[in-house]
N, C-alpha and C positions, 0 to 999 in steps of 0.2 A: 179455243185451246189450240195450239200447236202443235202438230202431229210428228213423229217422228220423221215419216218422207216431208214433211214441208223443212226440217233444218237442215237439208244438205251435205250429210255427211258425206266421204269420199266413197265411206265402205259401210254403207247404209244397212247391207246385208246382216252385219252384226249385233243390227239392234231391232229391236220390233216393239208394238204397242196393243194396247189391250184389244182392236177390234183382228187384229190379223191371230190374236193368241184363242181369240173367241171364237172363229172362224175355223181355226184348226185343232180345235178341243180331239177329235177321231179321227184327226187326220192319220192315217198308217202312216208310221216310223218315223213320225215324231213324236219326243218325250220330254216330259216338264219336268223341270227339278225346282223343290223348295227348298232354297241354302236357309231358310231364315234358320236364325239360333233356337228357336220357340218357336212354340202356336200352331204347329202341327197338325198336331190332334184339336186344335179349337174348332178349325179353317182352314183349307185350301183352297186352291187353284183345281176343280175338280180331273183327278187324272194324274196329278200330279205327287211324285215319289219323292220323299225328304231325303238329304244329302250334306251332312257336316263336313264341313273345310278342314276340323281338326283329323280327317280320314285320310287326308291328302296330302299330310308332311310328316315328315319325319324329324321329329326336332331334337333328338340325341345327335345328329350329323347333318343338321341344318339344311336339310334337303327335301325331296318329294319323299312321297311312298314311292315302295316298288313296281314297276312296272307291272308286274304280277300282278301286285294286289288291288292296284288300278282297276288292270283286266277283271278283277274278281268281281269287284265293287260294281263295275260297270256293265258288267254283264246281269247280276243279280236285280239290275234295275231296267232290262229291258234294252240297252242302248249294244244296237251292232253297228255291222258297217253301214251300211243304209240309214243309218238313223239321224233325223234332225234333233239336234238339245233346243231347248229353252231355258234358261235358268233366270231366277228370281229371289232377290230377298226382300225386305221391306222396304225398300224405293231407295236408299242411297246409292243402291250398288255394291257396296266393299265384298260383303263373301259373296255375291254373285259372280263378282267379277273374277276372283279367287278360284272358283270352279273353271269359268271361260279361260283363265290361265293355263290352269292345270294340265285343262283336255286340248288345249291348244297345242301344248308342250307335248303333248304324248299322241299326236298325230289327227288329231279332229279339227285341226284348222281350216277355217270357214267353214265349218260344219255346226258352232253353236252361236245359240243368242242370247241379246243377255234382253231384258222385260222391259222399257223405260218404265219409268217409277214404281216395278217390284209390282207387291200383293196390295201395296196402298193404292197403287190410283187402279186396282181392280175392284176391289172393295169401294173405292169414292165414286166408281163409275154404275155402283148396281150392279156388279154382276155376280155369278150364283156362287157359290163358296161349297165342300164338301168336308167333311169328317171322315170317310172314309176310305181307307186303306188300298188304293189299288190293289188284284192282282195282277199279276208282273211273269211273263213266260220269260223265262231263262233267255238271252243271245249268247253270240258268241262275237268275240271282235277279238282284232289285232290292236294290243296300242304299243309303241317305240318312243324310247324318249330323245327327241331332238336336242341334240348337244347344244346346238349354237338357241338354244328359247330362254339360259339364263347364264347367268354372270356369278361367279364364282369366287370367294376371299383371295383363294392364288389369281386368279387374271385381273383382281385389280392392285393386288402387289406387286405382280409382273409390271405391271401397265397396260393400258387400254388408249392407242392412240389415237385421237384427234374423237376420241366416245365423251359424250354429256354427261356426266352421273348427277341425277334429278333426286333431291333428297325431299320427299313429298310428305314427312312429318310434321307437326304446329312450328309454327315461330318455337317456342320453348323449347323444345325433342333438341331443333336445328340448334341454336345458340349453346346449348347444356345446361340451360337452368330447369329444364325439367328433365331430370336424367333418369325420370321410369324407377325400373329394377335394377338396371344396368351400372354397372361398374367403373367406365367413364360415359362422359356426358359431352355433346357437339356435334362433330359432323365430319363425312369422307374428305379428307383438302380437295380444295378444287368445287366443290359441291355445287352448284345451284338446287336454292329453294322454291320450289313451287306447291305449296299445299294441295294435298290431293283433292281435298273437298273444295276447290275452287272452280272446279269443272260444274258444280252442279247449278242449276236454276233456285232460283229462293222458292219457300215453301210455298205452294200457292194455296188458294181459299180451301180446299178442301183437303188440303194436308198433304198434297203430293209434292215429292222432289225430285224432280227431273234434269235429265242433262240438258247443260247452254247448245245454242244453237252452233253448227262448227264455224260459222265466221269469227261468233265469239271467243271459241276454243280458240281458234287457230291465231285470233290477235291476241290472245292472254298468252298461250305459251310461245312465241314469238319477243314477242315483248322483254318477256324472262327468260331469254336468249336458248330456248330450244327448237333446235333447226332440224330440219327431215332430211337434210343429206351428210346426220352423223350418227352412230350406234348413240340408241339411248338407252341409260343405265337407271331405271328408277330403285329407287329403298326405303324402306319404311323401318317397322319394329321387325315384323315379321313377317312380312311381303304380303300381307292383304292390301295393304292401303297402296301398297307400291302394283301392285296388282289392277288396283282400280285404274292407276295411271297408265298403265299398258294397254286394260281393255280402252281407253280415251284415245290414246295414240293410235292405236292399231283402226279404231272409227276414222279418225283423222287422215287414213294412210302413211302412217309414218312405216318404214318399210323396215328397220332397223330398231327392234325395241326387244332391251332385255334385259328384265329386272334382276334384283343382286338377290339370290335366293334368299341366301343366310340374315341380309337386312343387317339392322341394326344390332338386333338381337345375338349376333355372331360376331359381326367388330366392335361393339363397345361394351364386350367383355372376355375379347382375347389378347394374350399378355404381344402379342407379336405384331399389333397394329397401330397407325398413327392416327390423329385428329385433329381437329382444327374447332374453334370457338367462339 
């Protein structure tokens, strides 16, 4: 198997694997988060404190939570200034990576990881799983929210010059023939498509999905004309998936990555935007 130091990422720091997470199960001020949607209470990652993505936006104004409440959330699970994250969902990444956004925007950059292949390849490897409930002594942390960590419906009706916007939805989302919930159907003009789940490794024998190695990354999104010496703009529906593309990039060293909060979810269904198909 292929370990995470053996694929060369830029910023290797960002990712870790199940013997460095096994390793550091008691490590002081480091803290595990389980994003999965489910399965909580089946199994964990023993130590590890569950954490919903839907805690983390705001989707009356298409935006984050309040910094406050950040702070709240984050402190009632243990995470100060000192403290290393983990996070993990079921091996693709999407709400993992979703958290790694978040707390990245809000001042913990380089300060979290995200599992390669989640609670599955911990599970596929043997190792112990728990049911119960950490307790959790209160921290205290600062978090601030970094203006420039997203891209905003006014700054790309402004314009956004010489910036990539990476529309990382299916072929269908892109095109409009699957136009979801939404109101109109396509994509920002200009857009390149790159699907997000393109980044990942195929399933392997025991069911785990892992990310490609970064030569692979790095000649796939090249290829599909995403260069590291321009702002990149990923979106999704509602910036999970676009989210996932930011934590690949940010592996990758891209120095300039910032996803469109509001996504899709906000332009193709506001009366004051354009599209293309």
């Amino acid at each position: 198997m292929t370990t995470t130091t053996d694929k060369g990422y830029p910023n290797s720091h960002l990712i870790t694997d199940i013997d460095w997470v096994e390793q550091n199960l008691d490590t002081q001020n480091v803290v595990f988060l389980d994003a999965r949607g489910n399965g909580y209470e089946k199994g964990h990652i023993p130590g590890a404190i569950a954490i919903n993505v839907k805690e983390l936006k705001d989707d009356k104004h298409y935006g984050f939570v309040s910094a406050n409440d950040l702070r709240k959330g984050l402190e009632v699970r243990g995470i100060s200034e000192k403290s290393t994250v983990i996070v993990y969902d079921d091996g693709a990444g999407v709400a993992a990576a979703r958290v790694f956004y978040v707390l990245e925007v809000f001042g913990l950059k380089d300060r979290v990881k995200l599992l390669n292949g989640g609670y599955a390849a911990w599970v596929a490897a043997g190792k112990p799983t728990s049911v119960d409930t950490p307790v959790v002594s209160p921290s205290s942390i600062e978090v601030v929210s970094n203006e420039r960590g997203a891209i905003y419906k006014t700054d790309l009706q402004t314009g956004l010059q010489g910036a990539i916007i990476l529309d990382v939805r299916s072929t269908e989302e892109f095109s409009g023939e699957d136009k979801r919930s939404n109101r109109k159907g396509g994509h920002l003009i200009g857009a390149i498509h790159k699907e997000w789940k393109d980044a990942l490794d195929s399933v392997d024998e025991k069911g785990v999905t892992r990310f490609k190695s970064y030569s692979d990354l790095k000649r796939d999104f090249e290829s599909a004309g995403v260069s590291g010496n321009h702002t990149i703009v990923p979106y999704c529906q509602s910036n999970q998936r676009g989210a996932h593309t930011y934590f690949v990039l940010r592996l990758l060293g891209y120095s300039d990555v910032r996803p469109y909060e509001g996504s899709w979810d906000e332009w193709g269904n506001s009366d004051d935007t354009e599209i293309e198909t």
